[in-house]
C-alpha positions as CSV (number, residue, x, y, z in Angstrom):
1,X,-54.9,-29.7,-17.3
2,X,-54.2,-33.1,-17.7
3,X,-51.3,-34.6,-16.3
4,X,-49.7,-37.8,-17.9
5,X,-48.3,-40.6,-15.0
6,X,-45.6,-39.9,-12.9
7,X,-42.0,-41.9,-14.3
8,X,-40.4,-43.2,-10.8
9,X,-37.4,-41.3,-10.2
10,X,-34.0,-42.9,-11.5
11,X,-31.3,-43.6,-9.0
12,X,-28.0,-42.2,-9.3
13,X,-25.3,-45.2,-9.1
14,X,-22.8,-42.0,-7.8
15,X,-23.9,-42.1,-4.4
16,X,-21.7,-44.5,-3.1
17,X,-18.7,-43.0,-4.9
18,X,-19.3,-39.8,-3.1
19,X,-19.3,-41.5,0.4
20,X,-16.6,-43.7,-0.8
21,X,-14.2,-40.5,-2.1
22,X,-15.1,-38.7,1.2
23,X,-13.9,-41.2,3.9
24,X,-10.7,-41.8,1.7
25,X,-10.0,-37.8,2.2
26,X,-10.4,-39.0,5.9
27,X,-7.9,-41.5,6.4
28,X,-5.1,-39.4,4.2
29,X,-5.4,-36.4,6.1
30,X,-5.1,-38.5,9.1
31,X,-1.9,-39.9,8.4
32,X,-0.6,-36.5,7.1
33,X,-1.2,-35.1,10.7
34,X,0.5,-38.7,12.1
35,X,3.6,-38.0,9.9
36,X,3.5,-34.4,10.8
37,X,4.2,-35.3,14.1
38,X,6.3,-38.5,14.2
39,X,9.8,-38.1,13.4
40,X,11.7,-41.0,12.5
41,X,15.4,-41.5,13.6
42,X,16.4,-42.5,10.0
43,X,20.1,-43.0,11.0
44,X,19.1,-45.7,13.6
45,X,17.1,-47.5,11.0
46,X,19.5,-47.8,8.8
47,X,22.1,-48.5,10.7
48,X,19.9,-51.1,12.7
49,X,19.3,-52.4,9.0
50,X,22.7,-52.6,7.4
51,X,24.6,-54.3,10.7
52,X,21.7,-57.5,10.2
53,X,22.1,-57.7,6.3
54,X,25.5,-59.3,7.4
55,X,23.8,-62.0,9.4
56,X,22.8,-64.8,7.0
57,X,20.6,-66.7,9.0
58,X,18.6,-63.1,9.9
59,X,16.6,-62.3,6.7
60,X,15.1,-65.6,4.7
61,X,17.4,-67.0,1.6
62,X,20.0,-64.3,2.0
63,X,18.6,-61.3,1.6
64,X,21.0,-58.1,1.7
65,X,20.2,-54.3,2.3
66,X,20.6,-52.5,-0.4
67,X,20.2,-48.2,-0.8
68,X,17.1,-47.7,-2.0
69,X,15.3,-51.1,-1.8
70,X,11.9,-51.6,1.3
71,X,13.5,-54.0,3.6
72,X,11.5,-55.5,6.6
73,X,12.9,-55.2,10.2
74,X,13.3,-58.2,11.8
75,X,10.3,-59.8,13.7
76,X,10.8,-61.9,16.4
77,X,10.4,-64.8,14.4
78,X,13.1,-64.1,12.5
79,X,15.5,-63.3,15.3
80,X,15.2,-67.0,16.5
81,X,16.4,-67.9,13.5
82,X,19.9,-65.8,14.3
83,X,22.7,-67.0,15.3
84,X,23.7,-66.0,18.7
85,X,25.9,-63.0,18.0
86,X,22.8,-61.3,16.1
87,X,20.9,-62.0,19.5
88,X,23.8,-60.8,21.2
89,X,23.5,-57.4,19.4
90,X,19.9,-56.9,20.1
91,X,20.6,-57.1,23.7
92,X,24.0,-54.9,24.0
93,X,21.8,-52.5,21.4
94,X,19.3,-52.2,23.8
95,X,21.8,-51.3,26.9
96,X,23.8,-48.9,24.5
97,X,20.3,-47.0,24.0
98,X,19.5,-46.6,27.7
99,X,23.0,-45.3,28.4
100,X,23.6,-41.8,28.9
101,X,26.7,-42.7,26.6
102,X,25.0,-44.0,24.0
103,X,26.1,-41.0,21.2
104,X,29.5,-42.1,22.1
105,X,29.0,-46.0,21.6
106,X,28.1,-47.9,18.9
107,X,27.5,-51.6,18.0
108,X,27.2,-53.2,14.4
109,X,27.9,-56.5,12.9
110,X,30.7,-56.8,10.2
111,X,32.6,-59.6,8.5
112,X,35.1,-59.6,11.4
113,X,32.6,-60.3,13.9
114,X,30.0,-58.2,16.5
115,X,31.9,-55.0,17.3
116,X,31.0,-52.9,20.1
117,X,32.7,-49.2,19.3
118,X,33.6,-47.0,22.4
119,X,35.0,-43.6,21.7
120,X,38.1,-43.0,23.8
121,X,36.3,-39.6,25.0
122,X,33.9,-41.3,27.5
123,X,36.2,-44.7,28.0
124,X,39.3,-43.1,29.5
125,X,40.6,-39.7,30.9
126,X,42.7,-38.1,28.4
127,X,46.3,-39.3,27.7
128,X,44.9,-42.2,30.5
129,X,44.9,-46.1,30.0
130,X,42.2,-46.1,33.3
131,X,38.7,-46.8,32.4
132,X,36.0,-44.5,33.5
133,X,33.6,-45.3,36.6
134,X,30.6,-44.6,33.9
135,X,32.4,-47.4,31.0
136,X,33.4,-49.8,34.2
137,X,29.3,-49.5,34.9
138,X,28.3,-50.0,31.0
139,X,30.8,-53.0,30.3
140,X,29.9,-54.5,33.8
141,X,26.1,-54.4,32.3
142,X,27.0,-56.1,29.3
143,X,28.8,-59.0,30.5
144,X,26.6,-61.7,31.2
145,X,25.9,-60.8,27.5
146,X,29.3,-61.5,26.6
147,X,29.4,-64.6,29.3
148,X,26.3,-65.9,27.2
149,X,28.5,-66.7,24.2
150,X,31.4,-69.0,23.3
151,X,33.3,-66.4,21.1
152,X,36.5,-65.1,21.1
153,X,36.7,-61.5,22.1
154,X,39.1,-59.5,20.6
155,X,39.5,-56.3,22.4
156,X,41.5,-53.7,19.8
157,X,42.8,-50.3,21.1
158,X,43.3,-47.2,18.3
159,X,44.4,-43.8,18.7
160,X,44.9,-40.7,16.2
161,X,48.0,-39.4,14.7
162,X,48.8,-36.6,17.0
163,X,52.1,-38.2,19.1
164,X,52.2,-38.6,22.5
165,X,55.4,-39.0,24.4
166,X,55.6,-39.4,28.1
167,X,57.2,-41.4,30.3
168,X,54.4,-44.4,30.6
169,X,53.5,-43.9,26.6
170,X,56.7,-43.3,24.7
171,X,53.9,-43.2,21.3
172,X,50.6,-44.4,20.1
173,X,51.4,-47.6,20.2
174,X,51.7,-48.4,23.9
175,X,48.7,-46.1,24.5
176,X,46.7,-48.2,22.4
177,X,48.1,-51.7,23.8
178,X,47.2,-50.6,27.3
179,X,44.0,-49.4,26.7
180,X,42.9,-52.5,25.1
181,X,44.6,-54.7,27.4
182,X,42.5,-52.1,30.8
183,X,39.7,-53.4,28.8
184,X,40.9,-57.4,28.8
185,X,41.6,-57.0,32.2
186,X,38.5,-55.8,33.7
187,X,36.4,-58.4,31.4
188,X,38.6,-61.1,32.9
189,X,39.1,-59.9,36.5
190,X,35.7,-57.7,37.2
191,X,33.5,-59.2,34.7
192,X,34.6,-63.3,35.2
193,X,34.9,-63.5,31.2
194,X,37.2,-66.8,30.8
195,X,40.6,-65.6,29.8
196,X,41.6,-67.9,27.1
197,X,38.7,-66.4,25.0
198,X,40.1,-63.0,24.8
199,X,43.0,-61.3,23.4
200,X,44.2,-57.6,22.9
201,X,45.4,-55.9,20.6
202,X,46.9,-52.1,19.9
203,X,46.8,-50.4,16.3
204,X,48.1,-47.2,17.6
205,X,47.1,-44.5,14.2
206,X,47.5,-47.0,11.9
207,X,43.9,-47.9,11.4
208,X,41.7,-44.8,11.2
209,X,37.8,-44.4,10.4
210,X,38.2,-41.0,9.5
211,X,40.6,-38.8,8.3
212,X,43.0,-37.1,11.0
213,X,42.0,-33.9,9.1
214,X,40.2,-32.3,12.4
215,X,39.7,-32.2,16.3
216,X,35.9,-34.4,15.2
217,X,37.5,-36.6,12.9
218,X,40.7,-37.4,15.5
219,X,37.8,-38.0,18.0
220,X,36.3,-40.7,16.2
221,X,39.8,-42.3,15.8
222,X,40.3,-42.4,19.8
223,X,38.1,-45.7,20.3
224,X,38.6,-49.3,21.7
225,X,36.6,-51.8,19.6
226,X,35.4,-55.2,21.5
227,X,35.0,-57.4,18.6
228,X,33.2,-61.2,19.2
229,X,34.9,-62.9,16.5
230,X,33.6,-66.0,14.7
231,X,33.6,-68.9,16.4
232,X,36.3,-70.6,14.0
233,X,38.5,-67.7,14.4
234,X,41.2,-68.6,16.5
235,X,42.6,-66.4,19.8
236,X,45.2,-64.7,18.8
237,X,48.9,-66.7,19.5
238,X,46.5,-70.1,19.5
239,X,47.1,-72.7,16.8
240,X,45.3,-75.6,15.4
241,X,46.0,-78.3,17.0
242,X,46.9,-77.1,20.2
Protein backbone atom coordinates (compact mmCIF):
# COMPACT_ATOMS: atom_id res chain seq x y z
CA UNK A 1 0.00 0.00 0.00
CA UNK A 2 1.25 3.09 -1.03
CA UNK A 3 1.50 5.83 1.25
CA UNK A 4 1.57 9.50 0.00
CA UNK A 5 4.30 12.08 2.03
CA UNK A 6 3.88 12.84 5.42
CA UNK A 7 2.27 16.89 5.88
CA UNK A 8 4.43 18.35 8.97
CA UNK A 9 2.17 18.64 11.75
CA UNK A 10 0.58 22.21 12.25
CA UNK A 11 1.17 24.02 15.47
CA UNK A 12 -1.53 25.12 17.66
CA UNK A 13 -1.04 29.09 18.35
CA UNK A 14 -3.36 27.97 21.79
CA UNK A 15 -0.56 26.78 23.70
CA UNK A 16 0.57 29.79 25.21
CA UNK A 17 -2.98 30.88 26.09
CA UNK A 18 -3.42 27.78 28.07
CA UNK A 19 -0.17 28.49 30.16
CA UNK A 20 -0.98 32.02 30.13
CA UNK A 21 -4.95 31.37 31.54
CA UNK A 22 -3.42 28.84 34.16
CA UNK A 23 -0.84 31.05 36.06
CA UNK A 24 -3.55 33.94 36.02
CA UNK A 25 -5.88 31.26 38.14
CA UNK A 26 -2.62 31.31 40.25
CA UNK A 27 -2.18 34.64 41.28
CA UNK A 28 -6.12 35.20 41.93
CA UNK A 29 -6.53 32.40 44.19
CA UNK A 30 -3.61 33.64 45.85
CA UNK A 31 -4.86 36.90 46.74
CA UNK A 32 -8.25 35.36 47.67
CA UNK A 33 -6.50 33.32 50.49
CA UNK A 34 -4.36 36.87 51.36
CA UNK A 35 -7.77 38.68 51.71
CA UNK A 36 -9.25 35.73 53.48
CA UNK A 37 -6.98 36.30 56.14
CA UNK A 38 -6.08 40.03 56.31
CA UNK A 39 -8.66 42.02 57.93
CA UNK A 40 -8.56 45.60 57.46
CA UNK A 41 -9.48 48.18 60.19
CA UNK A 42 -11.71 50.17 57.74
CA UNK A 43 -12.67 52.75 60.54
CA UNK A 44 -8.95 53.68 61.08
CA UNK A 45 -8.55 54.20 57.39
CA UNK A 46 -11.00 56.35 56.98
CA UNK A 47 -10.74 58.19 59.74
CA UNK A 48 -6.89 58.37 59.11
CA UNK A 49 -8.15 59.66 55.57
CA UNK A 50 -10.85 62.21 56.28
CA UNK A 51 -8.69 64.10 59.34
CA UNK A 52 -5.73 64.76 56.24
CA UNK A 53 -8.29 65.88 53.50
CA UNK A 54 -8.43 69.02 55.85
CA UNK A 55 -4.79 69.69 55.46
CA UNK A 56 -4.14 71.53 52.19
CA UNK A 57 -0.67 71.27 51.74
CA UNK A 58 -1.06 67.16 52.45
CA UNK A 59 -2.62 65.75 49.10
CA UNK A 60 -1.28 67.69 45.69
CA UNK A 61 -3.62 70.75 44.33
CA UNK A 62 -6.16 70.29 46.97
CA UNK A 63 -7.48 67.14 46.82
CA UNK A 64 -10.44 66.26 49.26
CA UNK A 65 -11.82 62.80 50.45
CA UNK A 66 -14.85 62.14 49.24
CA UNK A 67 -17.36 58.69 50.08
CA UNK A 68 -16.85 56.57 47.55
CA UNK A 69 -13.84 57.99 45.56
CA UNK A 70 -9.79 55.61 45.75
CA UNK A 71 -7.75 58.07 47.69
CA UNK A 72 -3.95 57.45 48.27
CA UNK A 73 -2.53 57.56 51.88
CA UNK A 74 -0.05 59.80 52.33
CA UNK A 75 3.70 58.78 51.55
CA UNK A 76 6.40 60.21 53.15
CA UNK A 77 6.91 62.48 50.50
CA UNK A 78 3.92 64.02 50.85
CA UNK A 79 4.05 64.36 54.64
CA UNK A 80 7.13 66.84 54.18
CA UNK A 81 5.04 68.79 52.31
CA UNK A 82 2.59 69.25 55.57
CA UNK A 83 2.46 71.82 57.62
CA UNK A 84 3.60 71.08 61.03
CA UNK A 85 0.27 70.30 62.81
CA UNK A 86 -0.29 67.37 60.12
CA UNK A 87 3.27 66.14 61.28
CA UNK A 88 2.14 66.79 64.70
CA UNK A 89 -0.84 64.36 64.20
CA UNK A 90 1.18 61.52 62.79
CA UNK A 91 3.29 61.52 65.83
CA UNK A 92 0.42 61.94 68.74
CA UNK A 93 -1.42 59.19 66.26
CA UNK A 94 1.19 56.99 66.68
CA UNK A 95 1.38 57.30 70.76
CA UNK A 96 -2.56 57.25 70.94
CA UNK A 97 -2.17 53.62 69.07
CA UNK A 98 0.39 52.20 71.59
CA UNK A 99 -1.72 53.36 74.49
CA UNK A 100 -3.72 50.97 76.35
CA UNK A 101 -6.28 53.99 76.17
CA UNK A 102 -6.35 54.34 72.81
CA UNK A 103 -10.34 53.28 72.31
CA UNK A 104 -10.90 56.15 74.60
CA UNK A 105 -8.75 58.79 72.76
CA UNK A 106 -8.93 60.13 69.52
CA UNK A 107 -7.03 62.69 67.32
CA UNK A 108 -8.28 64.30 63.99
CA UNK A 109 -7.74 67.51 62.19
CA UNK A 110 -10.74 70.01 61.73
CA UNK A 111 -11.20 73.60 60.68
CA UNK A 112 -10.60 74.70 64.28
CA UNK A 113 -7.35 73.25 64.43
CA UNK A 114 -5.52 69.54 65.50
CA UNK A 115 -7.82 68.21 68.27
CA UNK A 116 -6.74 65.55 70.51
CA UNK A 117 -10.26 63.96 72.12
CA UNK A 118 -9.98 62.34 75.64
CA UNK A 119 -13.08 60.71 77.01
CA UNK A 120 -13.66 61.93 80.56
CA UNK A 121 -13.92 57.97 81.52
CA UNK A 122 -10.17 57.36 81.43
CA UNK A 123 -9.04 61.23 82.09
CA UNK A 124 -10.65 61.77 85.54
CA UNK A 125 -12.31 59.79 88.45
CA UNK A 126 -15.90 60.35 88.31
CA UNK A 127 -17.48 63.66 89.44
CA UNK A 128 -13.31 64.49 89.84
CA UNK A 129 -11.44 67.51 88.17
CA UNK A 130 -7.92 65.23 89.08
CA UNK A 131 -6.31 63.69 86.14
CA UNK A 132 -5.54 60.10 86.13
CA UNK A 133 -1.85 58.62 86.82
CA UNK A 134 -2.45 56.65 83.31
CA UNK A 135 -3.68 60.42 81.28
CA UNK A 136 -0.72 62.26 83.50
CA UNK A 137 1.65 59.33 81.73
CA UNK A 138 -0.07 59.82 78.07
CA UNK A 139 -0.05 63.80 78.06
CA UNK A 140 3.45 63.75 79.66
CA UNK A 141 4.42 61.50 76.30
CA UNK A 142 3.04 63.87 74.06
CA UNK A 143 4.55 67.03 75.10
CA UNK A 144 7.67 67.48 73.51
CA UNK A 145 5.13 67.01 70.61
CA UNK A 146 3.18 69.85 71.66
CA UNK A 147 6.61 71.78 72.77
CA UNK A 148 7.59 71.23 68.98
CA UNK A 149 5.07 73.67 67.72
CA UNK A 150 4.36 77.42 68.02
CA UNK A 151 0.40 76.97 68.32
CA UNK A 152 -1.93 78.08 70.55
CA UNK A 153 -3.46 75.33 72.61
CA UNK A 154 -6.80 75.58 73.55
CA UNK A 155 -7.74 73.10 76.14
CA UNK A 156 -11.86 72.86 76.14
CA UNK A 157 -13.69 70.89 78.95
CA UNK A 158 -17.50 69.28 78.19
CA UNK A 159 -19.70 67.37 80.16
CA UNK A 160 -23.36 65.75 79.54
CA UNK A 161 -26.62 66.99 80.67
CA UNK A 162 -27.17 64.92 83.76
CA UNK A 163 -26.66 67.95 86.71
CA UNK A 164 -24.22 67.77 89.24
CA UNK A 165 -24.44 69.69 92.40
CA UNK A 166 -21.96 69.52 95.08
CA UNK A 167 -20.22 71.72 97.07
CA UNK A 168 -16.90 72.11 94.78
CA UNK A 169 -19.24 71.81 91.36
CA UNK A 170 -22.44 73.73 91.98
CA UNK A 171 -23.28 72.46 87.85
CA UNK A 172 -21.65 71.47 84.66
CA UNK A 173 -20.18 74.42 84.12
CA UNK A 174 -17.49 74.56 86.88
CA UNK A 175 -16.93 70.82 86.31
CA UNK A 176 -16.07 71.55 82.87
CA UNK A 177 -13.77 74.80 83.63
CA UNK A 178 -11.76 72.83 86.12
CA UNK A 179 -11.18 70.01 84.18
CA UNK A 180 -9.83 71.91 81.30
CA UNK A 181 -8.05 74.28 83.37
CA UNK A 182 -6.19 70.39 85.46
CA UNK A 183 -5.40 69.92 81.97
CA UNK A 184 -3.66 73.71 81.35
CA UNK A 185 -2.08 73.28 84.46
CA UNK A 186 -0.25 70.11 84.11
CA UNK A 187 0.84 71.19 80.36
CA UNK A 188 2.25 74.31 81.94
CA UNK A 189 3.64 73.18 85.30
CA UNK A 190 4.54 69.29 84.50
CA UNK A 191 4.90 69.42 80.94
CA UNK A 192 7.03 73.14 80.59
CA UNK A 193 4.40 74.10 77.77
CA UNK A 194 4.83 78.20 77.71
CA UNK A 195 1.81 79.55 79.37
CA UNK A 196 0.87 82.43 77.11
CA UNK A 197 0.17 79.82 74.34
CA UNK A 198 -2.61 78.11 76.10
CA UNK A 199 -6.00 78.91 77.35
CA UNK A 200 -9.02 76.90 78.82
CA UNK A 201 -12.16 76.81 78.31
CA UNK A 202 -15.41 75.02 79.87
CA UNK A 203 -18.65 74.28 77.65
CA UNK A 204 -20.42 72.41 80.38
CA UNK A 205 -23.59 70.29 78.15
CA UNK A 206 -23.84 72.89 75.80
CA UNK A 207 -21.80 71.43 73.07
CA UNK A 208 -22.58 67.70 72.68
CA UNK A 209 -21.30 65.09 69.96
CA UNK A 210 -24.03 62.94 70.59
CA UNK A 211 -27.28 62.92 71.74
CA UNK A 212 -27.77 62.69 75.69
CA UNK A 213 -30.32 60.00 74.72
CA UNK A 214 -28.14 57.06 76.68
CA UNK A 215 -25.47 56.09 79.35
CA UNK A 216 -23.05 55.47 75.62
CA UNK A 217 -23.99 58.54 74.10
CA UNK A 218 -23.50 60.73 77.66
CA UNK A 219 -20.07 58.92 77.62
CA UNK A 220 -18.98 60.39 74.56
CA UNK A 221 -20.09 63.81 75.83
CA UNK A 222 -17.76 63.54 79.05
CA UNK A 223 -14.37 64.60 77.12
CA UNK A 224 -11.66 67.30 77.32
CA UNK A 225 -10.54 68.31 73.76
CA UNK A 226 -6.81 69.77 73.43
CA UNK A 227 -7.19 71.76 70.35
CA UNK A 228 -3.70 73.37 68.48
CA UNK A 229 -5.33 76.16 66.93
CA UNK A 230 -4.03 78.00 63.82
CA UNK A 231 -1.27 79.89 64.19
CA UNK A 232 -3.27 83.29 63.34
CA UNK A 233 -5.77 82.41 65.92
CA UNK A 234 -5.28 84.49 68.81
CA UNK A 235 -5.18 83.16 72.70
CA UNK A 236 -8.09 83.66 74.05
CA UNK A 237 -8.40 87.37 76.10
CA UNK A 238 -5.21 88.46 73.65
CA UNK A 239 -5.84 91.29 71.11
CA UNK A 240 -4.10 92.48 68.11
CA UNK A 241 -1.84 94.75 68.85
CA UNK A 242 -0.98 93.80 72.16
Amino acid sequence: MLLGPKRPLQESGAGWQITYSSFILIVLTFFIMVCTFVSFEESKVSRFVRSFSQVMSIFPSGVKFEAGREVLLPSPDMVKKADPLSIAMLDIEKLREKSKMAGEMEVFMEKRGLVLRLQSSVAFALGSAELTKQMKVFIKDICPILDAVPNPIRVEGHTDNLPIHTEEFPSNWELSTMRAVSVLRFLTQECGIDPKRVSAAGYGEYRPIAPNSDEENRQRNRRVELVLLPMETPVEGERAGE
